[in-house]
C-alpha positions, 0 to 999 in steps of 0.5 A: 694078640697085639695085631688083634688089638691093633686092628679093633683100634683102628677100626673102633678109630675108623668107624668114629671117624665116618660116624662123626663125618657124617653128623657134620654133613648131615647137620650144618652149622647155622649163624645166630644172631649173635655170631660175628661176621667174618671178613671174606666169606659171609654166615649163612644165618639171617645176616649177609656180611655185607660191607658197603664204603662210604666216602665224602668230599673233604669237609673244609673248616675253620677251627679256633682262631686262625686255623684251617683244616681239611678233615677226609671222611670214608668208611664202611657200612655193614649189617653184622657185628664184625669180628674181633678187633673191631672198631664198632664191637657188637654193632649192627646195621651201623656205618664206622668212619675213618677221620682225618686231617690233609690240607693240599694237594697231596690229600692225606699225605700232606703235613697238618700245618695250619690244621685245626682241633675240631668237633666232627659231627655226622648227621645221618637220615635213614631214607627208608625208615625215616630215622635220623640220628648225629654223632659228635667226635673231637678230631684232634689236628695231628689225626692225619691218614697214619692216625686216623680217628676211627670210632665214628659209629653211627648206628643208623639201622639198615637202609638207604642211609643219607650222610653230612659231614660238618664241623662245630665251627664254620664249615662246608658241610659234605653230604654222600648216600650210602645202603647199610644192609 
């Protein structure tokens, strides 16, 4: 009797299994507009995943009183919410910059000394559409490439995307184009 048993169960077992296979193959899963996309591999619902960098030449700029500082700008133009963690959470069709503070030849890597606390602001200009928009974010002078600023998001929509760079106080504004898919 329990071989009986056994061979109904695995056979119920077996049959499940090609049954539930088969569901799979024939019904593939579809990205919504509010799945996140995943880093490395792209949804095949309406958006790409796609990931685009952006960088500027460093924005040099005075700050309060004598101070000098170099802030270093790069990040990521995207067209879906990106997974969790995420620094821009449900944003879409959106650039997310990295800010921070270097001043010599060692870029990044070089101590703050003379860095200033200052005002960031990225103007954006969506070349297609004919949208603009500005972000402002405080940029302390201890946000050196180990401690990034990195919520500066610029929900810009999707298009050729023209980026400047500047400061509050007396500055050399950079400016870089960059596709947001």
């Amino acid at each position: 009797m329990r071989n009986v048993t056994f061979a109904k169960s695995f056979a119920s077992a077996a049959a499940t299994a090609l049954v539930g296979a088969a569901l799979c193959l024939a019904a593939p899963g579809t990205a919504q507009a509010d799945d996140q996309c995943q880093l490395g591999w792209s949804n095949v619902g309406p958006r790409s995943c796609v990931m685009n960098e952006v960088k500027t030449a460093p924005v040099a700029t005075l700050g309060n009183g004598v101070c000098v500082g170099l802030l270093n700008v790069a990040g990521t133009a995207f067209d879906g919410p990106l997974n969790s963690p995420s620094v821009a959470p449900g944003a879409t069709h959106s650039i997310a910059l990295r800010v921070s503070q270097g001043f010599s030849p060692l870029g990044n890597w070089a101590p703050t000394v003379l860095a200033c606390d200052v005002n960031v602001v990225v103007d954006w200009r969506n070349l297609d559409s004919g949208a603009t928009g500005s972000v402002t974010r405080f940029i302390p002078a201890t946000s050196t490439s180990t401690y990034p600023v990195q919520d500066v998001i610029a929900n810009t929509g999707p298009g050729r995307i023209q980026v400047t760079v500047r400061t509050d106080k007396p500055n050399i504004p950079q400016s870089t184009e960059v596709f947001v898919p």
